[in-house]
NUGU-799135 format. One record per residue (C-alpha): residue in three letters; y, z, x. Coordinates in steps of 0.02 Angstrom, whole numbers, padded with zeros to 5 digits, always signed. Example, Ala and Ser with C-alpha at 12.3 -4.5 7.8 and 13.67 -1.06 7.14 Angstrom:
BEGIN
ALA-00225+00390+00615
SER-00053+00357+00684
***
This chain:
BEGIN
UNK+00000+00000+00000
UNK+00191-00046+00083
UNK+00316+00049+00021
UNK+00477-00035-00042
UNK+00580+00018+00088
UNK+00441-00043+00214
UNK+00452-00222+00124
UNK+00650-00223+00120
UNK+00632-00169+00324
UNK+00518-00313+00355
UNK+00602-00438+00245
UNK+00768-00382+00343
UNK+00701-00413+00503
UNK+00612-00594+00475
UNK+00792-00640+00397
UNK+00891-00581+00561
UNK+00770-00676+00674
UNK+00782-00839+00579
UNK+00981-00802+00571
UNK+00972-00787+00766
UNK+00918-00972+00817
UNK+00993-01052+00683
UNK+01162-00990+00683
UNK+01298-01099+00793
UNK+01375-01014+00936
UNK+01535-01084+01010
UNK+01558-00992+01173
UNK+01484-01043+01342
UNK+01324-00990+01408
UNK+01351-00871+01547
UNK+01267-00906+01690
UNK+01103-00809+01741
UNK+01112-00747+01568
UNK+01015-00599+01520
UNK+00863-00647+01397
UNK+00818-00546+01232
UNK+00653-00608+01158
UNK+00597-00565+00980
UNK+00461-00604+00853
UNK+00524-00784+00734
UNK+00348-00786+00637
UNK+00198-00695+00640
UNK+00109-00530+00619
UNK+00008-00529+00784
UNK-00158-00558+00700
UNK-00239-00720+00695
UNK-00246-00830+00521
UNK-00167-00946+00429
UNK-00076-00874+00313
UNK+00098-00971+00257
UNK+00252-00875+00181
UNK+00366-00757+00240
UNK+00386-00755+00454
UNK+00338-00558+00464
UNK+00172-00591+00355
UNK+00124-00766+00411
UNK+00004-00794+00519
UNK-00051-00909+00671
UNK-00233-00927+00746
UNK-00189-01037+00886
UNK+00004-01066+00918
UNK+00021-01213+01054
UNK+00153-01319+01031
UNK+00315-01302+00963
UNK+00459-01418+00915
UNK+00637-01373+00850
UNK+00746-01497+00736
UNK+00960-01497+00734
UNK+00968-01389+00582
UNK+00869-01270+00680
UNK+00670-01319+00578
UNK+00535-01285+00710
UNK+00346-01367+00713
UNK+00203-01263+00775
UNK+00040-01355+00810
UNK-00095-01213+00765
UNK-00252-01259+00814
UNK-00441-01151+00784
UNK-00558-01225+00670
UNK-00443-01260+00547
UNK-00291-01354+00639
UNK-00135-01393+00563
UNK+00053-01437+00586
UNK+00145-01279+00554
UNK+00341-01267+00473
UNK+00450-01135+00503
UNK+00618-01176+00387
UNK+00798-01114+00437
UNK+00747-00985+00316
UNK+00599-00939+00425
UNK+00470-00970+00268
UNK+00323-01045+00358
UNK+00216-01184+00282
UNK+00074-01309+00312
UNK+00162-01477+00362
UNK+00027-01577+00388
UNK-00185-01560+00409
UNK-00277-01400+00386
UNK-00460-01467+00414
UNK-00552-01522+00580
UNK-00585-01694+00583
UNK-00475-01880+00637
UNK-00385-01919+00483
UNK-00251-02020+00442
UNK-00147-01976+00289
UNK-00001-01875+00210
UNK+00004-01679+00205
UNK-00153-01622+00187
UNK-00257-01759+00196
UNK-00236-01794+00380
UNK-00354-01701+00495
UNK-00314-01662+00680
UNK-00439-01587+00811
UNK-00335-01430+00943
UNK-00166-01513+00921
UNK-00087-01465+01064
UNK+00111-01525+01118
UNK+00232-01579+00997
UNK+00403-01696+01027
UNK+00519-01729+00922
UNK+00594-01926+00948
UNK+00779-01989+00910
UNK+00710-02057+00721
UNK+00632-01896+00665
UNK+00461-01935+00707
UNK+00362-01800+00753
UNK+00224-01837+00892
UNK+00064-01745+00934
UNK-00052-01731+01078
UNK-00226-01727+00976
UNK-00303-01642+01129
UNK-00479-01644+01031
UNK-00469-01814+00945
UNK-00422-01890+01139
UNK-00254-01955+01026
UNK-00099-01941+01000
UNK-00041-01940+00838
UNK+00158-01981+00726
UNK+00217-01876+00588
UNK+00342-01963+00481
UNK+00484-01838+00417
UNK+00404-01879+00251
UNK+00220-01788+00327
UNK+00143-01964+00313
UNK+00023-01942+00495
UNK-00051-02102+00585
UNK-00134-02126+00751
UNK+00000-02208+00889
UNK-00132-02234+01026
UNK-00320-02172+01056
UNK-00473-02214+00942
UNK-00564-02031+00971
UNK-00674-02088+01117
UNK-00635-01985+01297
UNK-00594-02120+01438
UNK-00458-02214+01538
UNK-00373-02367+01482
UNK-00217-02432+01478
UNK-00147-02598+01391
UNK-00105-02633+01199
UNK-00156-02467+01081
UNK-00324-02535+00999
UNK-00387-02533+01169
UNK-00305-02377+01246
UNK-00404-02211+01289
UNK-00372-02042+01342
UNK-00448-01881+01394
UNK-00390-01729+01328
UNK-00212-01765+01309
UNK-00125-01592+01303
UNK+00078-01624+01335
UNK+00176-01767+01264
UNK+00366-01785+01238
UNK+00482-01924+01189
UNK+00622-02000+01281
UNK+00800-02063+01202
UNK+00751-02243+01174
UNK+00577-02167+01064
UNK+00452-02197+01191
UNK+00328-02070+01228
UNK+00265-01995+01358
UNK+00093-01903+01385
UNK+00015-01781+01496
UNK-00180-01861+01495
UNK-00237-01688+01544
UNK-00391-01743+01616
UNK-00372-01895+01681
UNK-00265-01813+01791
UNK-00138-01947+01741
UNK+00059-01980+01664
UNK+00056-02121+01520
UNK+00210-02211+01434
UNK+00183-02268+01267
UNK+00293-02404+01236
UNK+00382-02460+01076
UNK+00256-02611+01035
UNK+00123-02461+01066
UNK+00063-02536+01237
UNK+00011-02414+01367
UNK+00037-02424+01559
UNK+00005-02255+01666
UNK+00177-02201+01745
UNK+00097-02079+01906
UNK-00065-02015+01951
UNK-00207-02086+02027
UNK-00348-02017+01898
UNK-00411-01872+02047
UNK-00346-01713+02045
UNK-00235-01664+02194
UNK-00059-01621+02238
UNK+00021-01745+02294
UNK+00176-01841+02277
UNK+00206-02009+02290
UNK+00248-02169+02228
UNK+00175-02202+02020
UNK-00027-02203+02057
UNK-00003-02145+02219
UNK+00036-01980+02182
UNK-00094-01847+02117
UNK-00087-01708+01977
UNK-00211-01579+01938
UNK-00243-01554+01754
UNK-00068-01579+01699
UNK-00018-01504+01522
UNK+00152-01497+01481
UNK+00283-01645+01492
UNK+00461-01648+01465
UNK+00612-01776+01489
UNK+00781-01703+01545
UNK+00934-01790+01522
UNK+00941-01929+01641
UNK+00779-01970+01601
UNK+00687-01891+01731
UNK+00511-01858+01672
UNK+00461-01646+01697
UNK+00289-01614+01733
UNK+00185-01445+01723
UNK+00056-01463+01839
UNK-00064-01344+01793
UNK-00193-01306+01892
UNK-00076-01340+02050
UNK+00061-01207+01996
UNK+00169-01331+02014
UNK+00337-01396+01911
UNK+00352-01602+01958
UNK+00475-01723+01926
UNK+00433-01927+01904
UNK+00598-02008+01936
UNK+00664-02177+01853
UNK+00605-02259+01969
UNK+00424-02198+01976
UNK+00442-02099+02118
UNK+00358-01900+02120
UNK+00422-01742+02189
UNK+00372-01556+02171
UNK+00520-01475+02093
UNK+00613-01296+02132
UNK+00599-01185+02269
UNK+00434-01081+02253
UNK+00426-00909+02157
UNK+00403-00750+02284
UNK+00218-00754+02202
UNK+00227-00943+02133
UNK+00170-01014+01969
UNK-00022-00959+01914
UNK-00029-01104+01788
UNK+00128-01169+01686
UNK+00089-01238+01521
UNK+00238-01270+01429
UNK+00395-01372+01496
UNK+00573-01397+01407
UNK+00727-01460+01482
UNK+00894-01398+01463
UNK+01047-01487+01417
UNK+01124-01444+01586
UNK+00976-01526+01689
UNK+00902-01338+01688
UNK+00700-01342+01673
UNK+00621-01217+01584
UNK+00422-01164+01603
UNK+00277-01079+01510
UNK+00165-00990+01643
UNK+00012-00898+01623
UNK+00073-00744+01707
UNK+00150-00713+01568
UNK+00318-00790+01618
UNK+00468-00912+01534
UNK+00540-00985+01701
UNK+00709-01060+01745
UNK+00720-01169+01867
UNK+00929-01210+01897
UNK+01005-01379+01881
UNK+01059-01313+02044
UNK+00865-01266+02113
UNK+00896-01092+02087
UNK+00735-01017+02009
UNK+00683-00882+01913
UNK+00610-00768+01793
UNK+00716-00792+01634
UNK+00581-00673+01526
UNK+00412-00577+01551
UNK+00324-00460+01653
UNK+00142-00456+01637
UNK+00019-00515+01485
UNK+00031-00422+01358
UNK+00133-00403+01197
UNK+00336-00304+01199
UNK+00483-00380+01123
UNK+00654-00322+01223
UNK+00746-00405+01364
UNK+00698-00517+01484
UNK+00617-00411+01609
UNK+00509-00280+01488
UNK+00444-00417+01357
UNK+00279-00443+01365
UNK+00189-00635+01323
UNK+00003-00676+01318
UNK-00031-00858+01378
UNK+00145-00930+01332
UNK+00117-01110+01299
UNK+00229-01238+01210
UNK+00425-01205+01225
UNK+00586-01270+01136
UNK+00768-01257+01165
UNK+00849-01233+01008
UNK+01022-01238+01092
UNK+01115-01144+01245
UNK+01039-00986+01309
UNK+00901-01008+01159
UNK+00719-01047+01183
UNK+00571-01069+01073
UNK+00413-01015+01133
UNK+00224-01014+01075
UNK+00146-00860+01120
UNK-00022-00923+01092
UNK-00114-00767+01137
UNK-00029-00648+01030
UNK-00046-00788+00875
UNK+00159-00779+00861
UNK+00297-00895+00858
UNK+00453-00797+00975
UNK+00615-00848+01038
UNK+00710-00785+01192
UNK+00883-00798+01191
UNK+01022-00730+01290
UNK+01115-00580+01240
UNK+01273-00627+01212
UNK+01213-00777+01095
UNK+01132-00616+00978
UNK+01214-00506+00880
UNK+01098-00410+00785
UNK+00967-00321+00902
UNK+00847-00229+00790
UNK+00646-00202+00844
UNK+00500-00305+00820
UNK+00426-00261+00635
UNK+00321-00118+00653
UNK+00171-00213+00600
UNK+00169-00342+00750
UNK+00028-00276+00863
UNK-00061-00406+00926
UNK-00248-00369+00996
UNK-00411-00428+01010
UNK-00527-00391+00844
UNK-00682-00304+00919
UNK-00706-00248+00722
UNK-00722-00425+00689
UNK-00840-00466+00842
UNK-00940-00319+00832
UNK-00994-00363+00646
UNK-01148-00478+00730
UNK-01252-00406+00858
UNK-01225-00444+01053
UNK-01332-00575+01109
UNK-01399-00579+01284
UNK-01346-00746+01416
UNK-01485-00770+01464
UNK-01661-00808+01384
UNK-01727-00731+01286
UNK-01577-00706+01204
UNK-01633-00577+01085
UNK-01676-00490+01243
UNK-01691-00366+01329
UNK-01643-00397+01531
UNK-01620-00297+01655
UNK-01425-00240+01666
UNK-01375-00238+01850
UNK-01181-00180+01820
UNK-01073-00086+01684
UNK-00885-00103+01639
UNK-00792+00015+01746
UNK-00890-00017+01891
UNK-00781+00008+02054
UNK-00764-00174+02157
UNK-00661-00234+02296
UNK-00627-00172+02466
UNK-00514-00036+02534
UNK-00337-00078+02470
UNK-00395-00178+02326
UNK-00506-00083+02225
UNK-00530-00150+02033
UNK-00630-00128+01909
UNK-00781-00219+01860
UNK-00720-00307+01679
UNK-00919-00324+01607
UNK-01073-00321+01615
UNK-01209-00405+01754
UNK-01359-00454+01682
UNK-01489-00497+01816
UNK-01571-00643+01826
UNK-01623-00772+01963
UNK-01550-00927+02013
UNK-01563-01070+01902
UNK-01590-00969+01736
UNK-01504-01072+01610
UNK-01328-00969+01531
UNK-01317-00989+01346
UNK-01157-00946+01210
UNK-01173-00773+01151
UNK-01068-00819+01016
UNK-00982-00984+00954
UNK-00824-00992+01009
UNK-00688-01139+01055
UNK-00595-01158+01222
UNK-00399-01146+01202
UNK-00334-01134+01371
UNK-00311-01316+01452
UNK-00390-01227+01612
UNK-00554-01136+01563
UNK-00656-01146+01727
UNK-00614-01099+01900
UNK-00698-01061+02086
UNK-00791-01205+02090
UNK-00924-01222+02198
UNK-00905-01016+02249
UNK-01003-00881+02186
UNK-00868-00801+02065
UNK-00873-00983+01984
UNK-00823-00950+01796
UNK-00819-01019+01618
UNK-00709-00947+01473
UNK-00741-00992+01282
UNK-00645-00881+01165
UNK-00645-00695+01215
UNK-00820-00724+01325
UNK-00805-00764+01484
UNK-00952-00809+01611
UNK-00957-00785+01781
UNK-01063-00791+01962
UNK-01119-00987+01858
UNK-01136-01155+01883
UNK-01021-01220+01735
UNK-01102-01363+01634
UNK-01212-01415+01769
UNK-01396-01355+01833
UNK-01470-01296+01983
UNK-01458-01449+02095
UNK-01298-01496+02008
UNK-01325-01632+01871
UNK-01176-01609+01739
UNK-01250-01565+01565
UNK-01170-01676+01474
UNK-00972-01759+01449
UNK-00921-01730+01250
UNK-00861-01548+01317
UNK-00888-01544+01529
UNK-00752-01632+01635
UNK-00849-01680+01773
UNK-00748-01746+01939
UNK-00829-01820+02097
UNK-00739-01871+02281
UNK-00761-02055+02360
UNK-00915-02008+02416
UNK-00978-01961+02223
UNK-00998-01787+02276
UNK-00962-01670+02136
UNK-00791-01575+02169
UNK-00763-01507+02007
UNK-00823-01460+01826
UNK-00681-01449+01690
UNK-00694-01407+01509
UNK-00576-01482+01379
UNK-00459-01351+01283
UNK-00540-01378+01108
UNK-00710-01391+01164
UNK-00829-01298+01032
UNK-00994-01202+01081
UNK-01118-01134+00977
UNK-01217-00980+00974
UNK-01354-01018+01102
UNK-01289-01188+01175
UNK-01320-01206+01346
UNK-01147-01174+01482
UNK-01208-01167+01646
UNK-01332-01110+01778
UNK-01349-00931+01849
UNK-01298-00963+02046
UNK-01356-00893+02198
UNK-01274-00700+02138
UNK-01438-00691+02037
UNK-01335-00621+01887
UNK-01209-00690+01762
UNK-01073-00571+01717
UNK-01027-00561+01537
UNK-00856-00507+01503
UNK-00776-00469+01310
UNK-00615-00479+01271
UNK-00454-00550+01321
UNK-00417-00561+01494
UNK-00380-00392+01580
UNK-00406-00314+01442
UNK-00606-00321+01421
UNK-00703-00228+01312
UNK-00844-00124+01361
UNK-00997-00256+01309
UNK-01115-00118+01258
UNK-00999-00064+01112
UNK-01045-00242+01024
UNK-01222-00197+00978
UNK-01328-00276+01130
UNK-01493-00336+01054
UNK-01635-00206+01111
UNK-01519-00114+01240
UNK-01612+00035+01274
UNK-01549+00185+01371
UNK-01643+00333+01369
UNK-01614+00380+01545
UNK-01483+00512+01575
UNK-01375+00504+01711
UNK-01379+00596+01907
UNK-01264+00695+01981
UNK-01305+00688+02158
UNK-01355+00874+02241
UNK-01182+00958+02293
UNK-01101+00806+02208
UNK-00949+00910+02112
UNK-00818+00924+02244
UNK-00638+01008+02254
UNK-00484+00934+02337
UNK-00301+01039+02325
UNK-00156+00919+02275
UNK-00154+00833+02453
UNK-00318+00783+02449
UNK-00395+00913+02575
UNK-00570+00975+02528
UNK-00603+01158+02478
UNK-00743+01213+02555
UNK-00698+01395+02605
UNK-00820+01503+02515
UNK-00841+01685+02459
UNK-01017+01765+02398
UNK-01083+01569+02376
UNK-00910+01541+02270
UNK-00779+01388+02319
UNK-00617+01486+02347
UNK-00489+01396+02218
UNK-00309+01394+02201
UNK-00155+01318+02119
UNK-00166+01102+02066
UNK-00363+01070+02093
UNK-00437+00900+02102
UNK-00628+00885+02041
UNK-00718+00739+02097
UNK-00893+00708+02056
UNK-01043+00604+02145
UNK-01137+00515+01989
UNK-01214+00349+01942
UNK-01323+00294+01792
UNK-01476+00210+01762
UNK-01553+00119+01610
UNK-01724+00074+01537
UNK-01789-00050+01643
UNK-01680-00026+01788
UNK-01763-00062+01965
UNK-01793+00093+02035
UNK-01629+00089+02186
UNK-01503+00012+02050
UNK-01362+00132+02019
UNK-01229+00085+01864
UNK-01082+00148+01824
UNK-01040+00273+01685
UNK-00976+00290+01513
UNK-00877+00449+01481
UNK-00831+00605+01620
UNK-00742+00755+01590
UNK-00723+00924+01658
UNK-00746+01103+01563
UNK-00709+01278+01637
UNK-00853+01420+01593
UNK-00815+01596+01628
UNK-00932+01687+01756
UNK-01077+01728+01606
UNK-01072+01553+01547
UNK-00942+01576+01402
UNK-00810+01436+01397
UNK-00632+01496+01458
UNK-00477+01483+01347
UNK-00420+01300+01326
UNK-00619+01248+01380
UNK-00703+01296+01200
UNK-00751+01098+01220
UNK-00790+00997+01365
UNK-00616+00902+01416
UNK-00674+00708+01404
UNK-00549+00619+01543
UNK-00615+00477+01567
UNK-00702+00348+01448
UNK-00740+00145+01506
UNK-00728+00085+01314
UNK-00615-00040+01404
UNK-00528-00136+01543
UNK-00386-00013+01628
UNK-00192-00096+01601
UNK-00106+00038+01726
UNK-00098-00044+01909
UNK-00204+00066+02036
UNK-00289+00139+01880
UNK-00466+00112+01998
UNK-00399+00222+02139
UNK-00354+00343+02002
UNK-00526+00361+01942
UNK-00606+00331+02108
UNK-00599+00443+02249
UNK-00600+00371+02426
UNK-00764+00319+02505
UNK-00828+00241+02335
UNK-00902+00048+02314
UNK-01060-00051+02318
UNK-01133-00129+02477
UNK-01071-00309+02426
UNK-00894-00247+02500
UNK-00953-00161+02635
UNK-01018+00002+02572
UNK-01198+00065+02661
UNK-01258+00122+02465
UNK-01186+00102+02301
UNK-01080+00250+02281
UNK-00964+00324+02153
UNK-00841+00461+02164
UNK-00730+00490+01998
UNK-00600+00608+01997
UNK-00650+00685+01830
UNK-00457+00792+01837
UNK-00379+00607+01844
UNK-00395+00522+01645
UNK-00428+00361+01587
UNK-00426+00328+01384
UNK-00372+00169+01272
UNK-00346+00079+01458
UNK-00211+00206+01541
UNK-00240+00280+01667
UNK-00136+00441+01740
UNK-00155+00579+01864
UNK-00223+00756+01834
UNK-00252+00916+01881
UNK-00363+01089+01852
UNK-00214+01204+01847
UNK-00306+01358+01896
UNK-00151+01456+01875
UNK-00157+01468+01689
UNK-00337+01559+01721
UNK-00363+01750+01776
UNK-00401+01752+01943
UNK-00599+01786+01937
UNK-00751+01710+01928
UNK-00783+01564+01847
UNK-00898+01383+01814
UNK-00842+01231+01838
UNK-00957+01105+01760
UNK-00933+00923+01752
UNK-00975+00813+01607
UNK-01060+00628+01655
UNK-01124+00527+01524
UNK-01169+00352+01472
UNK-01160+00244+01346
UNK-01288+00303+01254
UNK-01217+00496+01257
UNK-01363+00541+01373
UNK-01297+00672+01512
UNK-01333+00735+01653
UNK-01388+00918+01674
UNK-01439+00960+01871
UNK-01314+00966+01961
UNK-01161+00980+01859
UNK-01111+01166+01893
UNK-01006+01215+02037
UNK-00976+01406+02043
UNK-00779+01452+02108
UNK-00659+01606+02131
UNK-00510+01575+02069
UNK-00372+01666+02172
UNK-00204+01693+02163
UNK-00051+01699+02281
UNK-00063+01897+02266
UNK-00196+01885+02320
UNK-00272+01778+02445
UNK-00431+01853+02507
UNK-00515+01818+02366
UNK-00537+01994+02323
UNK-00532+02055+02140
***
């Protein structure tokens, strides 16, 4: 039930935003002005519900296109894609499609497959790169949609449309004369579209590479996003390079902008300014400005995630398409929170209220967890041996992490199969070719230590979904799958590789779920878990150990760190594997056993239910001298610091104050659990004196 003041609040806020990049400003945009981003449509939660901007809904936000009186087009892809409309008004509505399929027709009738970019030419004509139908598709103002070039069929070919092919066309745009331009993702390639519809391919050479050039000299790597600035130079996101390009008039390419201090991961989305400024999507995370004068910089963003706010505190999730609606005002698809936002400078915004209390954008793991967990591997109703838990500590010293997943074990060569069906959105969903963190992403799944769409000795699967790409010897280089690509529940996606185990990891990306909440099909874990003997250890606030003892006793005082020696094991485990753990905690027991004041429960700090957020949150849970022999330790070890806490994916620092206690005798005991809420019991008491300054004998 919302409450009417609730509905007037929301109703309020959806009006303001819509007010915000509609509304004509007169005075000049300051330079290095000071972004303020904010929610135009959406709720955060994925759908496709039309109506009022703080209720509708988005499932897959890519492109985005803004008209003069301020109308902006959303390509929303998922298994029902569709041509969005968000009105000056900010009503949204269905524009055009709303089924899967390659349709011609008005409204409704037409059918895309992952639309992708949107442009908006001089006549009103509305293009679309029809990533999944290998087209690109026209929308008359009138929502009448026909095909402009590509019959449906993946390939390379250039010449008069009925003959033209692409491959996963992701970016297009439209110069001022009306001819297109397209990013043919994966074909590596720029194509013009000219105004009899013939095709010619402006740059690229159709391999992947970074390098510029003259036309087909130069090479692109999975370019997505396109863009033409003002003197018709041709802007190019060049995605998998991390690069921002520039095609000149005269055909000739160049890598644009000085570099970033840590560079561009993988820029999606490209929109140029009025002023010759360029601005960029990037994966980070990021909207980037790069200067008319080659000034760049980060304009808005931080790290994934979701936060409305200025510039440098909001928070995007895979930014794709972007807009500018006028000076200082940008459109952007956040296409992993499922919302439609704008960032805009400050002084172009007069009304600054929140984001709608309802916009929380996060990954559904009631939805997913409805259907059991299927296992990678065959048989997929399991069960398999489980070689690694989320949580686990990885990395060397200085760059401890956490493991995001689960490992099941199996050899090399074991076929990987869908755990769930699912549809790749990101125009990169594969990377580390070749290496043994090789990896595959469909959805919230991802796969790694693989052999993506290809077996054992390397023959490619099959090319309706896989991108394979060979050298001039016909070597195999790389495997690519197209954004859009569907999988179902138990198709085959790769090979294990020479790890012997695939990694399974659930979730959105650093922000994994622990897999063993979902249900795992015949999981067993009746095991409970060790505490190695002597493994509960003290540390004072420096980190110094506290091994002074009285009558058997530790000798205890002021802040006290507790760190624990403990691993876990599972049915069917080989008999030296050591996993991670599920929950630790801490409780204090008077000297007869009785829990102390504040301790009538064990104190649960620490719980892996998912991925850690806070930076350093491993070297908060893990004390020094922790890891697994793959980085260089002699055993697989793991020391938590059960004081430190870890819950909903913060981390923070902690302390046993031992001052708020008597000074006396007393138990620590140390809870270690797993999944499965079996504990351990040897082990787990540590007797201590708790002393005080008055006294520092220990006598009492």
């Amino acid at each position: 039930r919302i409450f009417p003041a609730a509905i007037l609040l929301l109703l309020l806020a959806g009006a303001a935003a819509a007010w915000w990049w509609t509304r004509p400003h007169l005075q000049p945009l300051e330079a290095g002005w000071t972004a303020r981003v904010v929610v135009i449509a959406g709720d955060g939660q994925e759908g496709w519900r039309d109506g009022h901007p703080a209720r509708a809904q988005f499932v897959d936000p890519f492109g985005v296109a803004v008209t003069a009186d301020g109308t902006i087009y959303v390509a929303d892809g998922g298994d029902s894609p569709r041509i969005r409309q968000i009105a000056p008004d900010g009503h949204v509505s269905t524009f055009a499609g709303g089924e899967r399929g390659f349709a011609d027709g008005t409204g409704a009738s037409a059918r895309f497959n992952s639309p992708s970019a949107l442009a908006l030419g001089p006549s009103g004509m509305l293009y679309v790169a029809d990533t999944g139908n290998n087209a690109v598709r026209r929308i008359a103002p009138d929502g009448r949609v026909t095909t402009l070039a590509g019959d449906g069929t993946p390939g390379f070919n250039d010449g008069p449309a009925p003959d033209v092919r692409f491959n996963g066309p992701v970016g297009v745009a439209a110069d001022s004369r009306g001819r297109v331009i397209v990013a043919d993702t994966y074909n590596d390639r720029i194509r013009l579209i000219e105004l009899d519809g013939t095709v010619r391919t402006l740059a690229g050479s159709g391999e992947p590479g970074a390098l510029d050039g003259n036309g087909v000299a130069a090479r692109f790597d999975t370019p997505s996003g396109v863009a033409v600035g003002p003197d018709g130079q041709i802007l190019v996101a060049d995605t998998a390079n991390g690069l921002v390009r520039t095609i000149d008039t005269d055909g000739t390419v160049s890598t644009a902008g000085p570099p970033l201090p840590n560079g561009l991961l993988r820029p999606a989305g490209i929109a140029a300014g009025p002023d010759g400024e360029i601005y960029v999507t990037d994966d980070r995370g990021w909207i980037v400005e790069i200067a008319a004068g080659g000034g760049v910089r980060v304009v808005a963003g931080s790290r994934p995630g979701f936060l409305d706010g200025l510039g440098p505190e909001a928070r995007f999730r895979r930014p794709s398409g972007i807009a500018v609606a006028g000076p200082g005002r940008l459109v952007v698809a956040d296409t992993g929170n499922a919302l439609v936002r704008l960032v805009a400078s400050v002084s172009h915004i007069d009304l600054r209220p929140p984001a709608p209390p309802h916009v929380a954008p996060r990954f559904d793991d009631e939805a997913f967890g409805r259907l059991p967990l299927l296992w990678p591997v065959p048989p997929m109703g399991g069960p398999h041996e489980i070689a690694g838990t989320l949580g686990e500590t990885r990395g060397g010293a200085g760059a401890e992490r956490f493991h995001a997943g689960i490992d099941v074990r199996e050899i090399d060569g074991t076929p990987v199969h869908a755990v769930r069906e699912g549809m790749v959105v990101a125009p990169i969903a594969t990377g580390d070719f070749g290496t043994l963190n090789e990896w595959l992403r469909v959805g919230p799944l991802t796969y790694v230590h693989v052999r993506v769409g290809r077996t054992r000795r390397n023959q490619p699967f099959d090319g309706a979904r896989f991108v394979p790409t060979y050298d001039e010897t016909g070597r195999l280089v790389r495997m690519r799958v197209k954004r859009g690509a569907r999988f179902g529940t138990g198709d085959t996606v790769a090979t294990i590789n020479a790890f012997n185990h695939v990694h399974l990891n659930v979730g959105w990306p650093g922000e994994e779920h622990n897999p063993l909440r979902f249900r795992l099909a015949q999981f067993e874990d009746t095991v409970p878990p060790t505490i190695a003997r002597g493994g509960v250890r003290l540390f004072d606030a420096t980190g110094q150990g506290l091994t002074r003892r009285a009558r058997g006793r530790v000798i205890v005082s002021g802040q006290v760190r507790i760190v624990v020696d403990a691993w876990d094991r599972v049915d069917g485990n080989l008999p030296h594997r050591r996993l991670g753990l599920y929950a630790l905690g801490y409780q204090i027991l008077r000297a007869d056993g009785r829990p102390a004041p504040g301790f009538e429960t064990p104190l649960q700090t620490i719980t892996f239910d998912r991925l850690a957020v806070t930076p350093d949150a491993a070297r908060l849970v893990y004390a020094s001298g922790s890891g697994i022999p793959f980085y260089g330790r002699r055993v697989t070890r793991f020391l938590y610091t059960v004081t430190n806490t870890l819950r909903d994916g913060r981390a923070s620092e902690g302390f046993w104050d031992t001052t708020l206690h008597p000074a006396g005798d007393y138990i620590v005991r140390v809870l270690a659990a797993d999944f499965n809420g079996n504990e351990a019991v040897e082990n787990r008491d540590l007797a201590v004196t708790i002393v005080h300054a008055e006294d520092p004998e220990g006598t009492h």
